[in-house]
HTML snippet that shows the backbone in 3Dmol.js (N, CA, C, O; Angstrom):
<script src="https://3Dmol.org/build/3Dmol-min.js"></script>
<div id="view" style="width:600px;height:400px;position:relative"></div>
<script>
const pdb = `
ATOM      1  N   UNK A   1       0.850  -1.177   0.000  1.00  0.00           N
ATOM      2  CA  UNK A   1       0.000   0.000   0.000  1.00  0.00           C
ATOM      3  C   UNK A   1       0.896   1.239   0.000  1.00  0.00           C
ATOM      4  O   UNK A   1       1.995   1.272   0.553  1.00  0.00           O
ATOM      5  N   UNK A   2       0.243   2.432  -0.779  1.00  0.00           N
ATOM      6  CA  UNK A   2       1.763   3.097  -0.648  1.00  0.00           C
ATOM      7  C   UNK A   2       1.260   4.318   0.367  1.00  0.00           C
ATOM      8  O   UNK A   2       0.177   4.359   0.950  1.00  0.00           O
ATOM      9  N   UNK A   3       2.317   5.286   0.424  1.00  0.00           N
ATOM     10  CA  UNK A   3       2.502   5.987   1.658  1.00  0.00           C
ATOM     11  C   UNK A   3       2.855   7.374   1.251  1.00  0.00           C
ATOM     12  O   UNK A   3       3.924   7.651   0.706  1.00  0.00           O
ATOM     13  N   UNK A   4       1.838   8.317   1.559  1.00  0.00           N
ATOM     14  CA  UNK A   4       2.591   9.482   1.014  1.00  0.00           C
ATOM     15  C   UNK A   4       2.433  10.739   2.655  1.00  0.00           C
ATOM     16  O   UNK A   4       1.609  10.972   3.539  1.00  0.00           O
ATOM     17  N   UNK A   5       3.722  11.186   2.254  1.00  0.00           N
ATOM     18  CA  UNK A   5       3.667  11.906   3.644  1.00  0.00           C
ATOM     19  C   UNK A   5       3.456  13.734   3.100  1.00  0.00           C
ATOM     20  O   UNK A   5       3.575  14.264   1.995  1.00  0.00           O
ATOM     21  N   UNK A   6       3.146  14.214   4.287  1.00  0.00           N
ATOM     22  CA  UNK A   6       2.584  15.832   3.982  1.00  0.00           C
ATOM     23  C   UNK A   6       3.458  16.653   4.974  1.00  0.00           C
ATOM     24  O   UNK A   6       3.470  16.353   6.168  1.00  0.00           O
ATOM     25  N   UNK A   7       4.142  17.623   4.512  1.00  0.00           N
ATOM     26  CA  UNK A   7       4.742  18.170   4.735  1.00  0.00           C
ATOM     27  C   UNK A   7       3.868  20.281   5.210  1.00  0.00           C
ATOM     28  O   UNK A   7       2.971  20.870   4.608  1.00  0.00           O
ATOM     29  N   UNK A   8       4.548  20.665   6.239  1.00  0.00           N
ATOM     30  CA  UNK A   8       3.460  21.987   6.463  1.00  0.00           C
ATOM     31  C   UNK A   8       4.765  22.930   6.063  1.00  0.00           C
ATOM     32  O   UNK A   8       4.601  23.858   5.271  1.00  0.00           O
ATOM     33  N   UNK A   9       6.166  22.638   6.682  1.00  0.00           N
ATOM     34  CA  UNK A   9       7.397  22.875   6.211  1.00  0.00           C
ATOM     35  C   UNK A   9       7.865  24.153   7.291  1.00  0.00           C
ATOM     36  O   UNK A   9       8.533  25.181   7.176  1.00  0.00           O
ATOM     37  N   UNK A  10       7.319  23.656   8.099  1.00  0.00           N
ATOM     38  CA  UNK A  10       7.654  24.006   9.908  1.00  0.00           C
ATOM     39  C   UNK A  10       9.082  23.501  10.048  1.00  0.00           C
ATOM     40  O   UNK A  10       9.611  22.677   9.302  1.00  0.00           O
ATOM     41  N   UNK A  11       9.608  24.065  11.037  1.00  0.00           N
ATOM     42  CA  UNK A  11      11.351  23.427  11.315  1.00  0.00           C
ATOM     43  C   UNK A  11      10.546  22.432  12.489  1.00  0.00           C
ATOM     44  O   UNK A  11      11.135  21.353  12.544  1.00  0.00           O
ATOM     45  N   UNK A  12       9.808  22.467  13.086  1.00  0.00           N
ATOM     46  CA  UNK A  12       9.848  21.309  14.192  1.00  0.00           C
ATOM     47  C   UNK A  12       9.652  19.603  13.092  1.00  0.00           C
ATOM     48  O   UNK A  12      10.160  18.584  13.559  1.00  0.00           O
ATOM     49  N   UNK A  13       8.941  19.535  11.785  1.00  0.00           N
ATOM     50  CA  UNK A  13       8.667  18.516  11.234  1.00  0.00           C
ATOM     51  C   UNK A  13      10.416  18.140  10.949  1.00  0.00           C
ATOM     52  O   UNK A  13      10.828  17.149  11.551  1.00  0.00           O
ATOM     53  N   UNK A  14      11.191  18.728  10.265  1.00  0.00           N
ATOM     54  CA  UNK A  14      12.522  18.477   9.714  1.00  0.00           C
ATOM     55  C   UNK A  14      13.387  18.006  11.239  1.00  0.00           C
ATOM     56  O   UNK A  14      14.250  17.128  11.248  1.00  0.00           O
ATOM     57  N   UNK A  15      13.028  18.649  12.263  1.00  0.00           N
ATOM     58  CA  UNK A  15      13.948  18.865  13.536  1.00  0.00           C
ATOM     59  C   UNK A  15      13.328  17.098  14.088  1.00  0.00           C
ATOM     60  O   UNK A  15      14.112  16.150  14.128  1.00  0.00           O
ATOM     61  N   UNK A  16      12.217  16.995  14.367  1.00  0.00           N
ATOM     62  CA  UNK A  16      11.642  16.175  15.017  1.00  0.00           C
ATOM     63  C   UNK A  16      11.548  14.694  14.360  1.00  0.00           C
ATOM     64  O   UNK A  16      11.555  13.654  15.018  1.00  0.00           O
ATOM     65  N   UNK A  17      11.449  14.789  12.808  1.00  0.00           N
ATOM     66  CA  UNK A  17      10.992  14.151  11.875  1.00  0.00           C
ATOM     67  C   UNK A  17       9.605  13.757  11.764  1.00  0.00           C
ATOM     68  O   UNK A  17       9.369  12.560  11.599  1.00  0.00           O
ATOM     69  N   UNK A  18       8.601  14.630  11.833  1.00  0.00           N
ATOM     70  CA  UNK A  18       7.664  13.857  11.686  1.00  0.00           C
ATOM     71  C   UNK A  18       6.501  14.513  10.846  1.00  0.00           C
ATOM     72  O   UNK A  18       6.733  15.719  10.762  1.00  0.00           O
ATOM     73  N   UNK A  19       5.202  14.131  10.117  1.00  0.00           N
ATOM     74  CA  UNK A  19       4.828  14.328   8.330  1.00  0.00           C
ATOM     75  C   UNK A  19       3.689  15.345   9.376  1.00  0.00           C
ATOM     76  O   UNK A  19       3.473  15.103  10.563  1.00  0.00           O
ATOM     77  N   UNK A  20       3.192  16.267   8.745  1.00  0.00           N
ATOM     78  CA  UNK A  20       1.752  17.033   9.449  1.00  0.00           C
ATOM     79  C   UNK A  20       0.645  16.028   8.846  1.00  0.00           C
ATOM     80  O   UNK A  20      -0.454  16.375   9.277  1.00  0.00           O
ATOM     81  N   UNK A  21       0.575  15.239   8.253  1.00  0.00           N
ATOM     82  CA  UNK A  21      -0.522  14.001   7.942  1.00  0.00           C
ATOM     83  C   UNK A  21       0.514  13.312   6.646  1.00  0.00           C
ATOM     84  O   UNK A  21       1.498  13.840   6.127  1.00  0.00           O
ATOM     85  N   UNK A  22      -0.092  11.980   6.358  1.00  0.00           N
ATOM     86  CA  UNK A  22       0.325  11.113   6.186  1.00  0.00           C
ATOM     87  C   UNK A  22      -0.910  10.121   5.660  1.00  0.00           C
ATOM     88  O   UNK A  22      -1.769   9.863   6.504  1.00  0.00           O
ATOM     89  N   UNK A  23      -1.052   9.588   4.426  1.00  0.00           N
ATOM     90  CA  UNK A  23      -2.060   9.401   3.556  1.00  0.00           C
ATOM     91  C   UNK A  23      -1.680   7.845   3.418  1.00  0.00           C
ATOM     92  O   UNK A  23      -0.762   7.647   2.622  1.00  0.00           O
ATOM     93  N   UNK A  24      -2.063   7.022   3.869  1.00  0.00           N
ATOM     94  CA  UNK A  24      -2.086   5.281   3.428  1.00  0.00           C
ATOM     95  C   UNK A  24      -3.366   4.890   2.828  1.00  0.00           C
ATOM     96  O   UNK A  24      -4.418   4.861   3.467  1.00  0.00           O
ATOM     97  N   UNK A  25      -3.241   4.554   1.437  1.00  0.00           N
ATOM     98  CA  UNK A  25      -4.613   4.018   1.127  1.00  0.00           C
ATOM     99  C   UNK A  25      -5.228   5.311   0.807  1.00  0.00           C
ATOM    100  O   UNK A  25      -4.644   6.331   0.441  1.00  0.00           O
ATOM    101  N   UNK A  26      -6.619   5.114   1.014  1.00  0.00           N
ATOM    102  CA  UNK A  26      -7.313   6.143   1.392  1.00  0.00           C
ATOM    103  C   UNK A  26      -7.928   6.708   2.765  1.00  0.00           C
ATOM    104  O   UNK A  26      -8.988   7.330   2.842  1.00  0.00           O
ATOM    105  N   UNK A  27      -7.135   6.406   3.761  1.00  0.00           N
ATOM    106  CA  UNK A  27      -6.937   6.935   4.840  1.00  0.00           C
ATOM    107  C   UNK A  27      -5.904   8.320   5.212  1.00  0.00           C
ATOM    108  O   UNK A  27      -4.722   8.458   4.897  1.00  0.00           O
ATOM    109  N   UNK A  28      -6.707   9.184   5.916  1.00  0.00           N
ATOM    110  CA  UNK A  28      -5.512  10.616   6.034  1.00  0.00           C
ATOM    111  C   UNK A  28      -5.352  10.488   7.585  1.00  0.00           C
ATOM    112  O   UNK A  28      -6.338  10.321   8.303  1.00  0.00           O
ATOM    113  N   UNK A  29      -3.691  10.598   8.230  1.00  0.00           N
ATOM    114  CA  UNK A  29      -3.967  10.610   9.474  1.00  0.00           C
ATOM    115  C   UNK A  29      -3.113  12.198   9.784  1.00  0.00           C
ATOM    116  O   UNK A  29      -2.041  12.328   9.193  1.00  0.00           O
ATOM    117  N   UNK A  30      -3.532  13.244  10.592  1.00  0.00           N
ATOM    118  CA  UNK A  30      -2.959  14.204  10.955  1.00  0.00           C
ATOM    119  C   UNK A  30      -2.921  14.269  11.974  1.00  0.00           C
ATOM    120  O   UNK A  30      -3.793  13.902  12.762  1.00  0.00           O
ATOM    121  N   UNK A  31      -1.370  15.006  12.339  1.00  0.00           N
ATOM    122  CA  UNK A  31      -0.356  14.911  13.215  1.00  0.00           C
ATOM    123  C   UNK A  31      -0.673  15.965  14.562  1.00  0.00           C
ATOM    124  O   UNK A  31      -1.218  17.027  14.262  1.00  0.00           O
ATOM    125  N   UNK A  32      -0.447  15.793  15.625  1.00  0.00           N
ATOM    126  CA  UNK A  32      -0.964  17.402  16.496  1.00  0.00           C
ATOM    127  C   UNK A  32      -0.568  18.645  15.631  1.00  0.00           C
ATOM    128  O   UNK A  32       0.387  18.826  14.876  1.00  0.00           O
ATOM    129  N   UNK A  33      -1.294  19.193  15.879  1.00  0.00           N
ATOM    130  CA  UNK A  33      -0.944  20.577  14.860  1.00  0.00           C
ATOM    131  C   UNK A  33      -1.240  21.943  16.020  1.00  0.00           C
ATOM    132  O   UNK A  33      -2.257  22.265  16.633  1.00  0.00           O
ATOM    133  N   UNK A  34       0.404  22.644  15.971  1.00  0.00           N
ATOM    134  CA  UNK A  34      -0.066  23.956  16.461  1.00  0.00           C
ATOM    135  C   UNK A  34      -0.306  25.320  15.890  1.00  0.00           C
ATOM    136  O   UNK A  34      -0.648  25.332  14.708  1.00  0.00           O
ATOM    137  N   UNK A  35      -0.201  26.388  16.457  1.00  0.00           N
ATOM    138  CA  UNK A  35      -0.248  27.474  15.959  1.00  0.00           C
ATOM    139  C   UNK A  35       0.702  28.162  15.529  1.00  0.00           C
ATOM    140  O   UNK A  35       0.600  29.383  15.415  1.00  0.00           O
ATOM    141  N   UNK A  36       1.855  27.457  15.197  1.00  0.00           N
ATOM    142  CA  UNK A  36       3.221  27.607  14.886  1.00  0.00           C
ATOM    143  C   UNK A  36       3.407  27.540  13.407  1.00  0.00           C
ATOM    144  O   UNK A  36       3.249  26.500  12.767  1.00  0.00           O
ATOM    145  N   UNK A  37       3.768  28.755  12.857  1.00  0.00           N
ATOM    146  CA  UNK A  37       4.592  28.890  11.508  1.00  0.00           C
ATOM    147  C   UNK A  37       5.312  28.395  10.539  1.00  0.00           C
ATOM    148  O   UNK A  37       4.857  27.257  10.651  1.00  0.00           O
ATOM    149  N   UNK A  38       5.735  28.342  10.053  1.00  0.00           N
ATOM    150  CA  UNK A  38       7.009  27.816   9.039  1.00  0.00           C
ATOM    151  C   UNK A  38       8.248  28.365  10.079  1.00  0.00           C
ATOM    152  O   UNK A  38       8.935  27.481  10.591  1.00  0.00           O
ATOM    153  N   UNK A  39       8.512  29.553  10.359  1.00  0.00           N
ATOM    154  CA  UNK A  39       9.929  29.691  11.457  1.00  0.00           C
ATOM    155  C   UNK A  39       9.428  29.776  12.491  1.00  0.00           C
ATOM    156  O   UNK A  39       9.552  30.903  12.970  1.00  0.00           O
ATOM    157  N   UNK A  40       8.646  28.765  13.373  1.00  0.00           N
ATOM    158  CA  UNK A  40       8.443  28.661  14.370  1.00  0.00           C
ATOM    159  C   UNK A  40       7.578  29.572  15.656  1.00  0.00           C
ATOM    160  O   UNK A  40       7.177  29.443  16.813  1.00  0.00           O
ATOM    161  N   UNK A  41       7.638  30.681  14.382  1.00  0.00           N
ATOM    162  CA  UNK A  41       6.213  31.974  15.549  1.00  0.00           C
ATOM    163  C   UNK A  41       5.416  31.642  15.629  1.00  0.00           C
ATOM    164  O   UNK A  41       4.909  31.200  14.598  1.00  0.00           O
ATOM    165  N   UNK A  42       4.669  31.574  16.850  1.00  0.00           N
ATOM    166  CA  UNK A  42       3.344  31.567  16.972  1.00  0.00           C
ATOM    167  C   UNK A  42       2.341  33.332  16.984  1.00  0.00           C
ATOM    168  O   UNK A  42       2.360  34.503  17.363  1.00  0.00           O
ATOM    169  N   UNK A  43       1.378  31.991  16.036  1.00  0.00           N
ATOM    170  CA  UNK A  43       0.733  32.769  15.485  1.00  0.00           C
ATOM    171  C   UNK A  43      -0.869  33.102  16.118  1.00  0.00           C
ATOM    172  O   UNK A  43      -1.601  32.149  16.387  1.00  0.00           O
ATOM    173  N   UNK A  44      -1.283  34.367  16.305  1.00  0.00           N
ATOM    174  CA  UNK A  44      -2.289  35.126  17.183  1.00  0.00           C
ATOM    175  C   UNK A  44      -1.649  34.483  19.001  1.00  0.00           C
ATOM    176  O   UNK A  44      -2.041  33.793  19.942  1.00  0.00           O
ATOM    177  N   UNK A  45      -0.647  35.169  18.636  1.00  0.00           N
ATOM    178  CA  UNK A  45      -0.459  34.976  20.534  1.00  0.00           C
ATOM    179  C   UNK A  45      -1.875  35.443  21.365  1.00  0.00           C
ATOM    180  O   UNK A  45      -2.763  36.175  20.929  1.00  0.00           O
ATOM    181  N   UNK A  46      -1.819  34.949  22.369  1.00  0.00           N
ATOM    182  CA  UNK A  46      -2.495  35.913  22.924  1.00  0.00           C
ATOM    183  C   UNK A  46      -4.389  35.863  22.858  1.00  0.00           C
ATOM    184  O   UNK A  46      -5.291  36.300  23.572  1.00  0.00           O
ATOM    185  N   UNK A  47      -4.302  35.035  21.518  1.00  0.00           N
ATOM    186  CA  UNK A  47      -5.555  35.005  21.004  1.00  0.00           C
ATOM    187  C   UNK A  47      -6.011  33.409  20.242  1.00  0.00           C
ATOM    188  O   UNK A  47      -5.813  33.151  19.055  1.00  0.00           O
ATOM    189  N   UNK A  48      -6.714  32.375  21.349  1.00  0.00           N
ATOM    190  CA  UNK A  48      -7.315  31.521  21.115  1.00  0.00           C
ATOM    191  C   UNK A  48      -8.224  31.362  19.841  1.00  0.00           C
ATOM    192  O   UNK A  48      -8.353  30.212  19.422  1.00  0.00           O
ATOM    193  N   UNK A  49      -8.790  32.250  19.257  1.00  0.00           N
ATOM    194  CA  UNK A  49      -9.848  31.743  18.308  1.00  0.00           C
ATOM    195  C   UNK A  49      -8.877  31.512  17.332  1.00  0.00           C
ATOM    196  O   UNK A  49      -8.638  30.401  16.860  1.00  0.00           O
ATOM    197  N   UNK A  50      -7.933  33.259  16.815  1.00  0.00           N
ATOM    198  CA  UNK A  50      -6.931  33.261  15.592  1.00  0.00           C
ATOM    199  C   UNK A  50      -5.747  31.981  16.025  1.00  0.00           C
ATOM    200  O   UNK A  50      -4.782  32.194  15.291  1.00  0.00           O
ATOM    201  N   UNK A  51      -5.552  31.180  16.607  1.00  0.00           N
ATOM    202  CA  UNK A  51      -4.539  30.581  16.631  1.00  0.00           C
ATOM    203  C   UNK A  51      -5.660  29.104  15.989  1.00  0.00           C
ATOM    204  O   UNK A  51      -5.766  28.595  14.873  1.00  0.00           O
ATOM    205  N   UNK A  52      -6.143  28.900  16.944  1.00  0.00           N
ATOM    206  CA  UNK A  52      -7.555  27.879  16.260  1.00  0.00           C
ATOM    207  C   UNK A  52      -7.662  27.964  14.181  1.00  0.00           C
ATOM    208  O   UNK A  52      -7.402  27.108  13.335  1.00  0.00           O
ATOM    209  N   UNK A  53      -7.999  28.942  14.097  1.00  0.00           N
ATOM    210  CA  UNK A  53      -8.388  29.284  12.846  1.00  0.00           C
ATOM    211  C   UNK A  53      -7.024  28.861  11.705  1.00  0.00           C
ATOM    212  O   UNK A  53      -7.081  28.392  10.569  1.00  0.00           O
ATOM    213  N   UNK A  54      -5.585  29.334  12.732  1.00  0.00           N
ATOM    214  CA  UNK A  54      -5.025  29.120  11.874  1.00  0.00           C
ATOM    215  C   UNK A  54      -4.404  27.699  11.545  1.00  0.00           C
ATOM    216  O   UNK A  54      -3.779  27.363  10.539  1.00  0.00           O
ATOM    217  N   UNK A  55      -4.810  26.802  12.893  1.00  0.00           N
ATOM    218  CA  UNK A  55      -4.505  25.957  12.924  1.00  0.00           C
ATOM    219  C   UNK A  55      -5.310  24.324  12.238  1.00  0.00           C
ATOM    220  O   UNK A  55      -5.066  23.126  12.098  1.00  0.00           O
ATOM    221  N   UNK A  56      -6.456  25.427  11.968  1.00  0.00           N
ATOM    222  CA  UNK A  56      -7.880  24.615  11.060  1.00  0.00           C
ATOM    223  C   UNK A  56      -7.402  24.455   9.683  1.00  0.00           C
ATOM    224  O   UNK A  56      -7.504  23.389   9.076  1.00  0.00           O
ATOM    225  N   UNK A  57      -6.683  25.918   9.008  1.00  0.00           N
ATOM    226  CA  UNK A  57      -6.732  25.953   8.167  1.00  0.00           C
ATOM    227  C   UNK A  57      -5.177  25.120   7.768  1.00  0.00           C
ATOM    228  O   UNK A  57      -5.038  24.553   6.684  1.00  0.00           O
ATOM    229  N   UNK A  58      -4.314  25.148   8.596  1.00  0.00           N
ATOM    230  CA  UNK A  58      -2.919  24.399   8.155  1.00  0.00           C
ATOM    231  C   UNK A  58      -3.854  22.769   8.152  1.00  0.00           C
ATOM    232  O   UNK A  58      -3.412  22.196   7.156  1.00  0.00           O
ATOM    233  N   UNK A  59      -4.548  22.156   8.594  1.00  0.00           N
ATOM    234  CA  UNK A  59      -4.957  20.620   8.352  1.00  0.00           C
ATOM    235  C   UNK A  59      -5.578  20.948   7.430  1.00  0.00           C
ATOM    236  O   UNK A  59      -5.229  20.236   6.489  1.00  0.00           O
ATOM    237  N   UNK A  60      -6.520  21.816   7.056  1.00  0.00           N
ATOM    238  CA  UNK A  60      -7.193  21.765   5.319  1.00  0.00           C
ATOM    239  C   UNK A  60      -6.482  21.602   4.521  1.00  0.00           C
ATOM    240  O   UNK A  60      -6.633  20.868   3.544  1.00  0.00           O
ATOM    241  N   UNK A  61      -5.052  22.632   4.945  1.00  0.00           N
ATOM    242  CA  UNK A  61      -4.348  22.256   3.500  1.00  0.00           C
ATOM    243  C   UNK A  61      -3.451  21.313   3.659  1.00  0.00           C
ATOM    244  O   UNK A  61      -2.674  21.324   2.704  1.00  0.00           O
ATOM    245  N   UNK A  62      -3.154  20.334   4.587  1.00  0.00           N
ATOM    246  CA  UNK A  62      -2.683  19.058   4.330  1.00  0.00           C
ATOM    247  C   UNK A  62      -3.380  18.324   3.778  1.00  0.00           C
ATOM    248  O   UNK A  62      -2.983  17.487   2.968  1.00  0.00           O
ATOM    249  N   UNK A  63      -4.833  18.541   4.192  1.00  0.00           N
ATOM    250  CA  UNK A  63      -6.180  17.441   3.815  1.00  0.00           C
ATOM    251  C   UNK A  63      -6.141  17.524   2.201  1.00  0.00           C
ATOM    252  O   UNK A  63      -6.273  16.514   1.511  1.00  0.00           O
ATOM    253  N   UNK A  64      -5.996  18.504   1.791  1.00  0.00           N
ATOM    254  CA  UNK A  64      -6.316  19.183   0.103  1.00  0.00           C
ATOM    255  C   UNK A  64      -4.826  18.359  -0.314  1.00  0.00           C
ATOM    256  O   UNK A  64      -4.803  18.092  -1.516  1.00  0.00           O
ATOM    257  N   UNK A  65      -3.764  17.972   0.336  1.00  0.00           N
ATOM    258  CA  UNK A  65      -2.413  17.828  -0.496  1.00  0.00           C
ATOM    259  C   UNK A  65      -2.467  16.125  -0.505  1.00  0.00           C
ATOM    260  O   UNK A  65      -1.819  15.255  -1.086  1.00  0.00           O
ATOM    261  N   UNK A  66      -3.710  16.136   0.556  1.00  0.00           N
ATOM    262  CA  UNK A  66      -3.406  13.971   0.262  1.00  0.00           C
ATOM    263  C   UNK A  66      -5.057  13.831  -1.009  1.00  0.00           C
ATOM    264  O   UNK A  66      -5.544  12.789  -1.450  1.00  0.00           O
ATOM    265  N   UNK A  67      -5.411  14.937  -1.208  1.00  0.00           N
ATOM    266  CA  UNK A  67      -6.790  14.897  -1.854  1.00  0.00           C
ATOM    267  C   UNK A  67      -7.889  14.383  -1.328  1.00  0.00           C
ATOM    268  O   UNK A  67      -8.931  14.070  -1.904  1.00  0.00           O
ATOM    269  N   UNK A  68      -7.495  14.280   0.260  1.00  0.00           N
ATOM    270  CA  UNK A  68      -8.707  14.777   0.995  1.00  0.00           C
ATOM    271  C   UNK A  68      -9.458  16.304   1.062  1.00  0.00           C
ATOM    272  O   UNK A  68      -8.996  17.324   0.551  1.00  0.00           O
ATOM    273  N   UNK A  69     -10.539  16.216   1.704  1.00  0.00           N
ATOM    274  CA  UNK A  69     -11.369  17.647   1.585  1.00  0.00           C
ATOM    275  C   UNK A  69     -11.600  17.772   3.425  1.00  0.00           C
ATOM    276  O   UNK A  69     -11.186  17.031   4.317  1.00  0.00           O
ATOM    277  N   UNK A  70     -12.244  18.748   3.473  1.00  0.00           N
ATOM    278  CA  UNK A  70     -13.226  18.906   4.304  1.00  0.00           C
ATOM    279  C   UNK A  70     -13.879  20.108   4.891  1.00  0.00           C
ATOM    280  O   UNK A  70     -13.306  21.171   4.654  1.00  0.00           O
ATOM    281  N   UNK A  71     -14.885  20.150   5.557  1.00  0.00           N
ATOM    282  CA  UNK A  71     -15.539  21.564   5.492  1.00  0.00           C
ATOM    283  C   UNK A  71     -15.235  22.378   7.039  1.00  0.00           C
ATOM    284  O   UNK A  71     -15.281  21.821   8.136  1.00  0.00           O
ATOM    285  N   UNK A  72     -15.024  23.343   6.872  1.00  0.00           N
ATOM    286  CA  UNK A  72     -14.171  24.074   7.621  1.00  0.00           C
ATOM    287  C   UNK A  72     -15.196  25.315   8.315  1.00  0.00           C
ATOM    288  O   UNK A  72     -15.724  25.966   7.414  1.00  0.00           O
ATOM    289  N   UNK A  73     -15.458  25.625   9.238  1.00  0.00           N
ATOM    290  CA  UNK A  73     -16.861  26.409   9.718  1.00  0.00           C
ATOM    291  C   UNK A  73     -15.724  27.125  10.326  1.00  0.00           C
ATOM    292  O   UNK A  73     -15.072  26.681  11.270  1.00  0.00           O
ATOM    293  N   UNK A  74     -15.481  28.452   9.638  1.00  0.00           N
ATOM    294  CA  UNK A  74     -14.451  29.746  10.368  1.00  0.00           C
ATOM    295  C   UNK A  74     -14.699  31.143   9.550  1.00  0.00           C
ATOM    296  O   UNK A  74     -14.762  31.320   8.333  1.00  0.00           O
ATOM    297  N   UNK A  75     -14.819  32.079  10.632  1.00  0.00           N
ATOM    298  CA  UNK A  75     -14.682  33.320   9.387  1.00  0.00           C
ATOM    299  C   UNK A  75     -13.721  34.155   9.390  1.00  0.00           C
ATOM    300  O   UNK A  75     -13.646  35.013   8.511  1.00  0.00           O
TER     301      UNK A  75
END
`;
const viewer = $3Dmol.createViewer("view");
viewer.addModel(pdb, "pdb");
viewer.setStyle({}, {cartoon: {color: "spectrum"}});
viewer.zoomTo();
viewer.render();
</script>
């Protein structure tokens, strides 16, 4: 079965080794995901919803890169 891994391109994935989801089959599995950047800032300090939001939207777009979908309720 093959294996494709997803990359968000955060230094903790390269540092740590590990995929932000990971697609076997047609199964998607995603990884804890924070509110953390590509260089490691976090993003909406201070502020629970914007860190949420942004952290919804980094698994959409892993979900969209294994050609999974899904519907996302944020404004």
């Amino acid at each position: 079965m093959s294996r494709q891994l997803i990359s968000s391109g955060t230094v903790w994935e390269k540092k740590f080794g590990y995929s932000r989801a990971v697609k076997v089959g047609n199964l998607v599995f995603v990884a804890g995901t924070t509110a953390a950047n590509e260089n490691g800032e976090v993003v909406g300090k201070d502020d629970v919803y914007q860190q949420a939001i942004f952290i919804y939207k980094k698994i959409e777009k892993a979900l969209q890169e294994a050609g999974a979908s899904c519907k996302m309720l944020y404004a």
